[in-house]
N, C-alpha and C positions, 0 to 999 in steps of 0.2 A: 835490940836488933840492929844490925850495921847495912846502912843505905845501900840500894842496890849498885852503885860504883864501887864498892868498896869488895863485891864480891869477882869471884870467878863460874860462870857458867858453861859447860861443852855439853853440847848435844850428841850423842853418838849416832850420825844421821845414815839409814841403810835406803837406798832405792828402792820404790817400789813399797814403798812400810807406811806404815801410823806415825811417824817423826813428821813429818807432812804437819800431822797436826799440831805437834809440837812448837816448831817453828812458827805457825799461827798464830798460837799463844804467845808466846815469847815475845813476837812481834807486836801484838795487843799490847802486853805489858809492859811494852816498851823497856826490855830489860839489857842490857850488854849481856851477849855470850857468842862464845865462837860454835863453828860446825866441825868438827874431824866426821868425813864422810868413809863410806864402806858400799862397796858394791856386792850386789848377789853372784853368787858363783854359776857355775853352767844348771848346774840339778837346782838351781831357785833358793837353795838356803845361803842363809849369813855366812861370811867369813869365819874361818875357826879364830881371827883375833881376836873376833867379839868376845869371845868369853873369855878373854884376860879382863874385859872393862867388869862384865859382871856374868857371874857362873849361868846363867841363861842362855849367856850367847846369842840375843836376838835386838832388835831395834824396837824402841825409840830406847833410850837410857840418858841419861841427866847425871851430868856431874856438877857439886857446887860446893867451893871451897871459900868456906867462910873466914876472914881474916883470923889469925890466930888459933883457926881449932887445929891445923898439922897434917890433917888427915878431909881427905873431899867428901862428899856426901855421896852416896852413888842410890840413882832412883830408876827403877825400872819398874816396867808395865804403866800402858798410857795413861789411866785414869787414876791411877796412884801419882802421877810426876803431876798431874795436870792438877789436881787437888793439893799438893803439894805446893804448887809453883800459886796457886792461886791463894791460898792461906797466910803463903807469909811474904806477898809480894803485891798488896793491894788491890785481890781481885774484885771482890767486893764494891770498894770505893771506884773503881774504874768502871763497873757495871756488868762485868763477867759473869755475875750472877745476881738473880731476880732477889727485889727485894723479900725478904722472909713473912714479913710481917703484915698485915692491912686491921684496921678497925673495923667493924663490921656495924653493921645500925643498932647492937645491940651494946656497943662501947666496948667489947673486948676486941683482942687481938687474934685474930685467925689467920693461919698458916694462906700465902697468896696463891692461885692454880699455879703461875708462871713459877713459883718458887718447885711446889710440891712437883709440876714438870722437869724442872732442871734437874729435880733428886731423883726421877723414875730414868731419866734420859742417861743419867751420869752411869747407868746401871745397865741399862737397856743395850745400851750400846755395844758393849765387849761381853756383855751376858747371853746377847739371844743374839743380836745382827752377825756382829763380825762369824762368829763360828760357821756360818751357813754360807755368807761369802768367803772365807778361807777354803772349805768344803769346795767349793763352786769351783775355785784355782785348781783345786789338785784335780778335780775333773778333770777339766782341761786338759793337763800335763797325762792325766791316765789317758786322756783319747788319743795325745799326739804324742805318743812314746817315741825313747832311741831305741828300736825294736827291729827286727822283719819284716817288710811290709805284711808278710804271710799271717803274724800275728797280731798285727794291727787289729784288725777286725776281732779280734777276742778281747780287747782292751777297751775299745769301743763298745760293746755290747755289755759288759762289765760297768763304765760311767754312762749309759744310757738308762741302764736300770736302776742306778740311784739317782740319777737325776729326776727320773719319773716318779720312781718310787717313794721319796721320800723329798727332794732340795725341791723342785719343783709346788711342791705342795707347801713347803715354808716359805717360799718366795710369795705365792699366792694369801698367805696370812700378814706379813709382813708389809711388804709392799703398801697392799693398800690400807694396811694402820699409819702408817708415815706418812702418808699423804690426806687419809681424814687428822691427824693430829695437824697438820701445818692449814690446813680449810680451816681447821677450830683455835687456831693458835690466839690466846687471850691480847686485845690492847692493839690488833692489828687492824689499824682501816683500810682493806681494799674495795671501797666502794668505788674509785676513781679509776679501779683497774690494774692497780700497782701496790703490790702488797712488799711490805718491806721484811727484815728479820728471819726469823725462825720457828723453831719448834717449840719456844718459849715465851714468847712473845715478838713485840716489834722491834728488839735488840736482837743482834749474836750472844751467844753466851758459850760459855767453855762444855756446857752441853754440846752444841752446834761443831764446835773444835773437834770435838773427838768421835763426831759421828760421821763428820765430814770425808775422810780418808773413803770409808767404806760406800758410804752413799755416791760420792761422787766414780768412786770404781765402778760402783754397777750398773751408774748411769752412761760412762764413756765408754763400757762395755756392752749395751744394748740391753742391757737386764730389766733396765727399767727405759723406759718410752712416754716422750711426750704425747703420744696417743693415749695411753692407758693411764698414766700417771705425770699429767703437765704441773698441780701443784710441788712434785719432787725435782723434773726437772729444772723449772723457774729456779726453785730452791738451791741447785747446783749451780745456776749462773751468777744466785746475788752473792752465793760465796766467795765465787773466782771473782767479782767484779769489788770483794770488799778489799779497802786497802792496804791495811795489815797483810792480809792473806796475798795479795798479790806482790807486799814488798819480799814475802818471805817467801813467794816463790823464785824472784827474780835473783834474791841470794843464793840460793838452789843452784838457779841456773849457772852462776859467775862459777860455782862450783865444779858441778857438774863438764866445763867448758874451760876449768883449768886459769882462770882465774883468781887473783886472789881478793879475799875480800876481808875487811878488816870488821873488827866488833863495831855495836853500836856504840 
């Protein structure tokens, strides 16, 4: 396997997306790669470029050109790149992910909570969460149509009753499983008042990574509330305040602002 200098990484980074968490990673793993960035068009979807990178057409996508193969790797969907990037680029060893293993008092080897979490989260994530926050956007966009105002009110009354009907009712199951899972998070002492890590323990893990994009939308969205749910908010501030995640925001940023910025 050829050191991670020796490779090429591009992230095909779109505003407003899950590459958010990508970047976080990357930055974790301390890997060289660049950004080619893409902005959302007026109606909220990808540029039609995207899909010359990969027939999907959507963000986060990962390209990685390994010395001598000819041809780049090209990885889409987040928790496929993220498993990827972690498999063959020392995620493990860095601590991306809980150890698998513990002895038990009976001298065998049984599977760890924080491990058997990291494998329900890695799934959880883009299985049940994100779909219901995606949902939640296009709301949105159906309540505040490019319309007549005349018809406004039909368009509203329309995402009123799936909100009620059914997002509202997931929000309500959801929600507060995320937040008793981070009260029960294994290895965490917050006796002192200050609870550190995640939903898998008292680390970040690529768990964390990839659920992070969404969690933190709903919370700078009001979806979710330090009133109702303060162990998710906390959780959204130790993210922004981790340092990986804030260098890879501040990359973003140079971007974003037309800057250039070189690989790591």
């Amino acid at each position: 396997m050829a050191g991670s200098k020796d490779i090429t990484i591009t992230l095909y980074w779109l505003n407003d997306s899950r590459a958010q968490n990508i970047v976080w990673l990357l930055e974790s793993l301390r890997l060289p790669y660049q950004i080619k960035a893409f902005k959302r068009m007026p109606s909220g979807l990808a540029p039609p470029e995207m899909k010359d990178i990969h027939p999907l057409g959507k963000s986060p996508v990962v390209s990685i050109e390994w010395p001598g193969s000819g041809k780049p790797l090209v990885l889409a969907e987040s928790g496929n790149i993220i498993e990827y990037l972690i498999d063959h680029f020392g995620g493990v060893e860095k601590g991306l992910v809980p150890q698998r293993y513990a002895r038990d008092e009976n001298g065998q080897d049984t599977e760890t909570e924080s491990w058997l979490r990291y494998r329900f989260f890695m799934h959880y994530s883009e299985g049940s969460l994100m779909p219901n926050l995606v949902l939640q956007l296009i709301l949105e966009r159906i309540r505040n149509p490019p319309v007549p105002f005349f018809i406004k009110p039909l368009t509203r009354l329309v995402a009123n009753a799936v909100q009620t009907s059914f997002l509202d009712k997931q929000f309500a199951v959801h929600f507060p499983f995320l937040e008793d899972q981070l009260k029960t998070a294994p290895g965490v002492d917050s006796s002192n008042g200050h609870r550190t890590g995640g939903l898998c323990g008292k680390d970040f893990t690529a768990a964390d990574m990839l659920i992070s994009f969404g969690v933190i939308a709903a919370t700078d969205a009001g979806l979710i509330t330090e009133y109702k749910f303060p162990e998710i908010v906390a959780y959204t501030r130790r993210i922004k305040e981790n340092e990986a995640y804030k260098r890879g925001l501040a990359r973003v940023a140079d971007i974003e602002s037309g800057k250039v910025t070189a690989s790591l």
